[in-house]
C-alpha positions as YAML, in Angstrom:
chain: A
units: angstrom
residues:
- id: 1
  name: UNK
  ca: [61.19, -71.13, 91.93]
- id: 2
  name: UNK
  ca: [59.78, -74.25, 92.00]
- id: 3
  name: UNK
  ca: [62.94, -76.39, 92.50]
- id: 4
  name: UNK
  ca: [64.19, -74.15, 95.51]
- id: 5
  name: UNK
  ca: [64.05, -74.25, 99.09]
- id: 6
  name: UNK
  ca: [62.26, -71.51, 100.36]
- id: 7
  name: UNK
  ca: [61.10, -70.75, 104.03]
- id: 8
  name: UNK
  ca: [59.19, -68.56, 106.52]
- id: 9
  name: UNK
  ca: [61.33, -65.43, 107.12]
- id: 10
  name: UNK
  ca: [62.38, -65.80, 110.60]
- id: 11
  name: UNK
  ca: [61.19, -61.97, 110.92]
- id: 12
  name: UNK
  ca: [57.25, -63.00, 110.04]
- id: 13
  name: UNK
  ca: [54.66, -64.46, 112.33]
- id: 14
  name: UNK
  ca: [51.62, -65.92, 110.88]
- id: 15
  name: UNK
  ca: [48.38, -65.43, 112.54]
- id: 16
  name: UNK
  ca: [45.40, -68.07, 111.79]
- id: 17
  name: UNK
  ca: [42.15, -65.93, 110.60]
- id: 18
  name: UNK
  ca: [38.78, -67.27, 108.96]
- id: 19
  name: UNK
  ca: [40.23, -66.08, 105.75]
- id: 20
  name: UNK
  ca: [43.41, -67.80, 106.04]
- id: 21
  name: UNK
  ca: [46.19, -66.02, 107.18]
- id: 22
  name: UNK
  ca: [48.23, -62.30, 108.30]
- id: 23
  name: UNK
  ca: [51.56, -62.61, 108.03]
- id: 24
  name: UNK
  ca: [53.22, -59.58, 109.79]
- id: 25
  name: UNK
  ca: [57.05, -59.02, 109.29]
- id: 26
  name: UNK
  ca: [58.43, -57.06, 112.72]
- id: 27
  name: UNK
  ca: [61.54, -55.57, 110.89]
- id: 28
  name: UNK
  ca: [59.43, -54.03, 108.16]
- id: 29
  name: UNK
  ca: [55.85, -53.73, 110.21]
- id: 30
  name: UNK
  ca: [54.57, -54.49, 107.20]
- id: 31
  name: UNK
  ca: [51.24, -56.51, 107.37]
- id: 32
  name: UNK
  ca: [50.17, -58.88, 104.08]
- id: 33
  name: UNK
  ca: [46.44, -60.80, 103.93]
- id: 34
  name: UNK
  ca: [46.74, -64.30, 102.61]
- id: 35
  name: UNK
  ca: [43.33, -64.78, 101.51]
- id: 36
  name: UNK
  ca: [43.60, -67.97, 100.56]
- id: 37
  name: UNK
  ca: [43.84, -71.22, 102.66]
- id: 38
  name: UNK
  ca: [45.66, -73.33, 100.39]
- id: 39
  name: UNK
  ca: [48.37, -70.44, 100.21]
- id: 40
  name: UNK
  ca: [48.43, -70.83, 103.77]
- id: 41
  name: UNK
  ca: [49.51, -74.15, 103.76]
- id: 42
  name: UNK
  ca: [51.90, -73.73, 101.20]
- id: 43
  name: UNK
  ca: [53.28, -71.04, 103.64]
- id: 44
  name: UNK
  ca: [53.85, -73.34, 106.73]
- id: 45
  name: UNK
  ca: [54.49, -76.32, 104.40]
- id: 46
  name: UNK
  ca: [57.71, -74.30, 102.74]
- id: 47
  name: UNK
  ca: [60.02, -74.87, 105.79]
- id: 48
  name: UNK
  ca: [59.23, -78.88, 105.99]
- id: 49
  name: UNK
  ca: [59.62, -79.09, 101.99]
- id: 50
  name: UNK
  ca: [62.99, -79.84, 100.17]
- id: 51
  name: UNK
  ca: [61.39, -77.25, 97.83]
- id: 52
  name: UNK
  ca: [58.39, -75.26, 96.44]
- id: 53
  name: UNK
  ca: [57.26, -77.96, 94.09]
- id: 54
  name: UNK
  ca: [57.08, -80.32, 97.40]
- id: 55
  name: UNK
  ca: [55.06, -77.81, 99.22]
- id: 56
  name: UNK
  ca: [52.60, -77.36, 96.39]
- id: 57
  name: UNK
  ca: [51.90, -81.09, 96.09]
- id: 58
  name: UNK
  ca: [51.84, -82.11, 99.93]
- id: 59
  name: UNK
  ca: [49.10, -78.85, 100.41]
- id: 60
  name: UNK
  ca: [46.86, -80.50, 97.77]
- id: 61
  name: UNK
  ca: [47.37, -77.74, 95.19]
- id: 62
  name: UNK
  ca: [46.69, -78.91, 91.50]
- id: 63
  name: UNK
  ca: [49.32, -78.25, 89.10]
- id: 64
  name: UNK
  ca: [47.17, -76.04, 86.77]
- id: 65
  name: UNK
  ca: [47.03, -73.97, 89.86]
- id: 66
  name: UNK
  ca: [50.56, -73.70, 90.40]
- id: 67
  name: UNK
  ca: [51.40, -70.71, 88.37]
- id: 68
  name: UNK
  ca: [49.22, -68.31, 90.35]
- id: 69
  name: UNK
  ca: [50.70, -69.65, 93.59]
- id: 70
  name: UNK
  ca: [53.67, -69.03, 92.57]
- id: 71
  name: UNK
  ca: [53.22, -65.64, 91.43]
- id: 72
  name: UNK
  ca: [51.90, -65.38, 95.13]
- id: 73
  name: UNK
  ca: [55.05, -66.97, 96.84]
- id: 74
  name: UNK
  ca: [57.00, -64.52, 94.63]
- id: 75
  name: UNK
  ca: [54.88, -61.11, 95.64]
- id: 76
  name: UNK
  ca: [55.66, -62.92, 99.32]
- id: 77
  name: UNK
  ca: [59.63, -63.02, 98.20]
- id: 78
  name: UNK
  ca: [59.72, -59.78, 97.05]
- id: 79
  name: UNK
  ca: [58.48, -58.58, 100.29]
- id: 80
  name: UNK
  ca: [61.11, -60.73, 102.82]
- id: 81
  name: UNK
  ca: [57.73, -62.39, 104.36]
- id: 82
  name: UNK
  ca: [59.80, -65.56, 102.49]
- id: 83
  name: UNK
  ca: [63.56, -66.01, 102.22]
- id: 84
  name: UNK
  ca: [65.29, -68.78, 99.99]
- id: 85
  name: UNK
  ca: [66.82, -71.58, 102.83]
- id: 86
  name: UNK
  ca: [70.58, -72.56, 102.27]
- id: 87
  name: UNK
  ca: [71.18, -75.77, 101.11]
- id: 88
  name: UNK
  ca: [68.07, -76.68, 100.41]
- id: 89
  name: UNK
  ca: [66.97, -78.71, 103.61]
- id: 90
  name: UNK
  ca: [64.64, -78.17, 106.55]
...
């Protein structure tokens, strides 16, 4: 995952909270907390990135954190609140 282009699914809406995030998808209705900031920023960074490694770096995260965010960004996958981008641009 962390060599592909990934994005926002044009279906979610993010919603700013103290926390960090809700992400609600309007095809699916289905509502997901992301309870951490710098998985936020990963989030909105995705789109801008040429890939997840990119977004992981320019939101600060250290590497020895990158395994949990990535289990994160795939729980996010598995649930279309993410979808892989097409040739790998923004």
């Amino acid at each position: 995952m962390l060599d592909e282009a990934w994005s926002l699914s044009s279906s979610v809406a993010l919603r700013p909270e103290p926390f960090g995030a809700l992400a609600y998808h309007f095809g699916t209705r289905r509502l997901t907390f992301l309870k951490a900031p710098g998985l936020v920023e990963v989030v909105r960074g995705l789109g801008a990135a040429p890939d997840v490694r990119d977004a992981l770096t320019t939101a600060g995260i250290d590497t020895a954190e990158w395994p949990t965010y990535v289990a994160a960004l795939r729980r996010l996958a598995d649930t279309d609140m993410i979808a892989p981008r097409t040739g790998g641009s923004a």
